[in-house]
C-alpha positions in Angstrom: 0.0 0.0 0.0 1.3 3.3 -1.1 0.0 6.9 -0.1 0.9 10.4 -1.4 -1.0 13.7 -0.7 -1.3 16.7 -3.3 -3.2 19.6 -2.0 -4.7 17.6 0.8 -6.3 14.8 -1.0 -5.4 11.5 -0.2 -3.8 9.6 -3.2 -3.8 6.2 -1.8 -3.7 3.2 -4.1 -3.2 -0.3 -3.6 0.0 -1.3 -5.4 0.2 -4.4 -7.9 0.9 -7.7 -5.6 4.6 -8.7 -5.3 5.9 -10.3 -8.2 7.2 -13.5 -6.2 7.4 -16.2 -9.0 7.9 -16.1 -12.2 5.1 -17.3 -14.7 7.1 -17.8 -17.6 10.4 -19.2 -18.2 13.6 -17.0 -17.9 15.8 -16.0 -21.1 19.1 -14.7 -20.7 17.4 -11.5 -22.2 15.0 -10.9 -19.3 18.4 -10.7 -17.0 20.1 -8.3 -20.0 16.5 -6.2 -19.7 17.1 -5.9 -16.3 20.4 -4.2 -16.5 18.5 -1.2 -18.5 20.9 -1.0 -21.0 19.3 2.0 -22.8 20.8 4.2 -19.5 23.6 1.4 -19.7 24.8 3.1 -22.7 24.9 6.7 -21.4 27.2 5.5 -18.4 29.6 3.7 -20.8 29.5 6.5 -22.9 30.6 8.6 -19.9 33.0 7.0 -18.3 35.2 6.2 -21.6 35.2 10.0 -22.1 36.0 10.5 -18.9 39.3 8.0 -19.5 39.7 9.7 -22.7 39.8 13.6 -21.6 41.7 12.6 -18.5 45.9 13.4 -18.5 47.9 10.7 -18.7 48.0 7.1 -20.0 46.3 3.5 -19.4 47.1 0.6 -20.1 44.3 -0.7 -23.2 43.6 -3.9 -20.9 43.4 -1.9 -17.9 40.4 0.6 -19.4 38.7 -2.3 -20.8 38.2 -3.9 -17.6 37.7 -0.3 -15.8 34.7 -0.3 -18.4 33.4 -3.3 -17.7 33.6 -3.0 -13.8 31.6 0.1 -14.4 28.8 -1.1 -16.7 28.9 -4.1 -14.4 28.3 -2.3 -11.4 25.2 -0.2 -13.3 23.9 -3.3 -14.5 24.0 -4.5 -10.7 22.7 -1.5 -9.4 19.5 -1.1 -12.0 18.6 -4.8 -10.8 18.7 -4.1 -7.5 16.4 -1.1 -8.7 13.8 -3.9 -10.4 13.7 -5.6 -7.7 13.2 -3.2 -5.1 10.6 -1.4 -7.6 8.6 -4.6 -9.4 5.3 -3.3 -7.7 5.8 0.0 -8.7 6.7 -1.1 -12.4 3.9 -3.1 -12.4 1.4 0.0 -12.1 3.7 1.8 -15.1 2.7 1.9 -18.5 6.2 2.5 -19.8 7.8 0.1 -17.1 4.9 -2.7 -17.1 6.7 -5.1 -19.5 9.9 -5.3 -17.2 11.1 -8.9 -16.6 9.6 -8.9 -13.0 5.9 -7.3 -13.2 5.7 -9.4 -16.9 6.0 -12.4 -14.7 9.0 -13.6 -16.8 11.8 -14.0 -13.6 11.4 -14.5 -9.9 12.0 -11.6 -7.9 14.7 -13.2 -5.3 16.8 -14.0 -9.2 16.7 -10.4 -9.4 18.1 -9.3 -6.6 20.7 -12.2 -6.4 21.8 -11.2 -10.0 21.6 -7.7 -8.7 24.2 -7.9 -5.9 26.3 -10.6 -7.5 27.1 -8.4 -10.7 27.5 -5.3 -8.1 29.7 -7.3 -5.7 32.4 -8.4 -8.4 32.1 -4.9 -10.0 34.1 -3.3 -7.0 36.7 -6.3 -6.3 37.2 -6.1 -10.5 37.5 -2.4 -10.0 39.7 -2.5 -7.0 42.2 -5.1 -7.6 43.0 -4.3 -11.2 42.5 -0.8 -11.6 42.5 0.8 -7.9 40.7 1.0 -4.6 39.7 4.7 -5.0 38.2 4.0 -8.1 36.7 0.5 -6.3 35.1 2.9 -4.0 33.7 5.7 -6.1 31.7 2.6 -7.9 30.8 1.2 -4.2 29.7 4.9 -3.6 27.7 4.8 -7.0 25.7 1.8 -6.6 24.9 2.2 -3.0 23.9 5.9 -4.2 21.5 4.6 -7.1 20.1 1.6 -5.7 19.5 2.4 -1.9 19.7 6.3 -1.4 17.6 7.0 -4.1 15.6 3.9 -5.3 15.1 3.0 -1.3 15.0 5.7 0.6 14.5 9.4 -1.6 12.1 8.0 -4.9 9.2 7.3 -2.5 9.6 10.0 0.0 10.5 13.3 -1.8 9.3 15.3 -5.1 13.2 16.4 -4.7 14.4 12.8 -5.6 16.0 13.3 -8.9 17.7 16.5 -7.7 19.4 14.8 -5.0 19.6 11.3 -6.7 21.3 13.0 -9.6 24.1 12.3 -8.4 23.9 8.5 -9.0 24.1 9.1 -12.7 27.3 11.0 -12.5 29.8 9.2 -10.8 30.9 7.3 -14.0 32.8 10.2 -16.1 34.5 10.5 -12.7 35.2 6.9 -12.2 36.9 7.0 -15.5 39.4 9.3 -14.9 40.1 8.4 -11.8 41.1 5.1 -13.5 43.6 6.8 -15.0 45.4 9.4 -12.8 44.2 7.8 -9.4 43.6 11.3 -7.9 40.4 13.9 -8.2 40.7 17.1 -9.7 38.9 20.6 -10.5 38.0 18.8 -13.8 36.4 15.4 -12.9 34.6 16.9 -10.2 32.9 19.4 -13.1 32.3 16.4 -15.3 30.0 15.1 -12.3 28.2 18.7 -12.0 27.5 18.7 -15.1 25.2 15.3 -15.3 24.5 16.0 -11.8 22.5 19.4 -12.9 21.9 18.1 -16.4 19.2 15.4 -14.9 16.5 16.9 -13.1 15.5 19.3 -16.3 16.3 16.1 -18.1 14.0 14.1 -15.9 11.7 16.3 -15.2 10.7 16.9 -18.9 10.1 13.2 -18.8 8.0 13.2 -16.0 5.8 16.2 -17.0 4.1 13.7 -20.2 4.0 10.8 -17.9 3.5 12.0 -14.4 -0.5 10.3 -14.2 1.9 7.0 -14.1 3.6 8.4 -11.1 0.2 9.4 -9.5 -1.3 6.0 -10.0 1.4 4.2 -8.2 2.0 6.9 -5.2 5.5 8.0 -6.3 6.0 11.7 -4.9 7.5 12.8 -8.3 7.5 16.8 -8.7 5.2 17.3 -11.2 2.8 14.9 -9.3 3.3 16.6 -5.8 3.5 20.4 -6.7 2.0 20.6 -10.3 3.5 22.0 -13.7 3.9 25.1 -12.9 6.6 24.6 -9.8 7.8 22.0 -12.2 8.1 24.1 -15.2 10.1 26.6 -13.2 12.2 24.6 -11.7 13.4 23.1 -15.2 14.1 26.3 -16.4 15.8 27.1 -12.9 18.1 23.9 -13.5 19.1 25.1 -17.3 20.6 27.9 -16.3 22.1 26.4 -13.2 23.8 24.2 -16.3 24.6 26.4 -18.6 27.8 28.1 -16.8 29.1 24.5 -15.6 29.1 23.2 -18.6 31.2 26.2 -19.8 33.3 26.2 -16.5 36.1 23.2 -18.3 37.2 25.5 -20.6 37.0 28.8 -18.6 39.4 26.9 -16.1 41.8 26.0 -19.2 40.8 22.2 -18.7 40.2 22.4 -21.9 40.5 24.0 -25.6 38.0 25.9 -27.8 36.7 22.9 -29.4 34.9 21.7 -25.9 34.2 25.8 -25.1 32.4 26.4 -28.3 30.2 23.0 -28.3 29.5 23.4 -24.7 28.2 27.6 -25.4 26.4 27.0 -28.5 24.7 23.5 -26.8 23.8 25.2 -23.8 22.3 28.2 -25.7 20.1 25.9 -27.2 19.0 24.0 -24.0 18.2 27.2 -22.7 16.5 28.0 -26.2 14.3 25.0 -25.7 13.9 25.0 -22.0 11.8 28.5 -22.7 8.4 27.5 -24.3 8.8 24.4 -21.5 8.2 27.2 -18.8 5.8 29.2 -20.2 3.6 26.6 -21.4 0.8 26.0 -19.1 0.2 21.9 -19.6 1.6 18.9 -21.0 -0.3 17.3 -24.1 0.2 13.7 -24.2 0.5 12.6 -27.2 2.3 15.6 -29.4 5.5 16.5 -30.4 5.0 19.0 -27.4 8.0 21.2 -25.9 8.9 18.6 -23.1 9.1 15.6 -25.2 11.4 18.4 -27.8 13.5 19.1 -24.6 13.6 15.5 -23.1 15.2 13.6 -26.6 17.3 17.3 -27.1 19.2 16.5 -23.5 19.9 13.1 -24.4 21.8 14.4 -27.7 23.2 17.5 -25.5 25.3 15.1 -23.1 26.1 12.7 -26.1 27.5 15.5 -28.0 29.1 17.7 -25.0 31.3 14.9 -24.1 32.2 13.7 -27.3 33.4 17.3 -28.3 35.4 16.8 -24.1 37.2 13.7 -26.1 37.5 15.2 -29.1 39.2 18.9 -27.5 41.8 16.0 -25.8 42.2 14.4 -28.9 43.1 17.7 -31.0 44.9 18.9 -28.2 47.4 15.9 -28.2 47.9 15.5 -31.6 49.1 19.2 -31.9 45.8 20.1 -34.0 45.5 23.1 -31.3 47.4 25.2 -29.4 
């Protein structure tokens, strides 16, 4: 049983039953699925840029198994969150076909898979790369799949801004792989995904906050309305803009990044605009949010490719 309030009214809903046993048999694809390797891809993607911008060397076997420690350990960690969450996905229309609530895997297989990919993620990490970078992915998994799945997702509308921090460990795991110390720069990689996701998020949640509402999850948009919402993306865009400028102005790195990062940021903020003066979310349009959501996931792709690409030009002599 679940309960949220919004403007005094009592939102309480029964929650699906517990997904205990699974129904169908188990493919190696339902335990893949559980992994989320769409989000997979954006921490990969992160964390090699991170390796790649940082000063210094590594070893080719040494990155590859800092990669795979890492998408191990955010494979483990989005498990955990299935398992923890296969009521709640249940009651989802966009999470409903999950391994768990499609009755496809028992939930204690989940969780077991969960801590067993998460547990050999940090020794992996710790014995053939380092312990600091070991315990920034201990730090990261414990931050996704208990501080914010267990503890801030049910209990606060401010979950993403706090749990945004989950997402952004892996650029800084990445170079931390290979100079073993934390800088100025790694520490602005994190800000930046750390601010990038709750106007990320948040334009997510603003077309599909009635599947928050049904199964009690205090999201913003569900707990305050649009309008706070609204504002707040627009507050976290320009929050964004200057740290993802702030590489370059510190001489981390070269024009290339600096002019990506001002003309991407102008447009965030371009797009962010008609999100905050718009007074509802239409469903099924091409509408502002959806423009802004599928805009931000092309904004961090293309940020920290041109954060590789500044170190690549950089080293070869292409710049000054």
């Amino acid at each position: 049983m679940v309960a949220l309030l919004r403007n005094g009214t009592d939102l309480t809903m029964a929650s699906t039953a517990p997904t205990t046993a699974a129904t169908m048999p188990t493919e190696w694809r339902d335990f893949f699925a559980l992994t989320k390797p769409r989000v997979m891809t954006l921490v990969i993607f992160t964390a090699i840029c991170g390796m790649l911008a940082a000063p210094g060397a590594i070893h080719p076997v040494i990155a590859f198994t800092a990669i795979l420690a890492i998408a191990m350990g955010a494979g483990g960690s989005a498990a955990l969150n299935c398992w923890w969450e296969a009521d709640i996905d249940a009651g989802m229309k966009r999470t409903m076909s999950r391994p768990l609530p499609g009755g496809r895997m028992r939930r204690d297989d989940a969780r077991d898979f969960g801590i067993f990919l998460s547990g050999v993620s940090i020794m992996l990490m710790g014995l053939a790369v380092g312990w600091l970078a070991a315990a920034l992915l201990l730090g990261a998994i414990i931050y996704y799949a208990v501080i914010y799945t267990m503890w801030l997702k049910p209990r606060t509308p401010q979950n993403i801004v706090i749990g945004g921090g989950a997402g952004a460990f892996p650029p800084l795991i990445g170079w931390v792989a290979v100079t073993g110390d934390i800088t100025a720069m790694p520490i602005l990689l994190f800000a930046i995904i750390f601010f990038w996701t709750p106007p990320h998020f948040w334009a997510l949640a603003l077309f599909v906050q009635s599947d928050y509402a049904k199964v009690g999850i205090p999201m913003l948009p569900v707990v305050s309305g649009e309008k706070v919402t609204r504002r707040q993306i627009m507050f976290y865009t320009l929050l964004l803009a200057p740290i993802a400028i702030a590489p370059w102005y510190i001489g981390g790195t070269g024009w290339i990044y600096g002019s990506v990062a001002v003309v991407l940021s102008a447009l965030f903020v371009v797009l962010a605009m008609p999100v905050f003066t718009r007074m509802r979310a239409e469903v099924d349009a091409m509408t502002p949010e959806k423009t802004l959501f599928k805009f931000s996931i092309v904004y961090l792709f293309v940020l920290f490719a041109a954060l590789v690409l500044d170190r690549v030009a950089a080293y070869q002599g292409w710049i000054a």
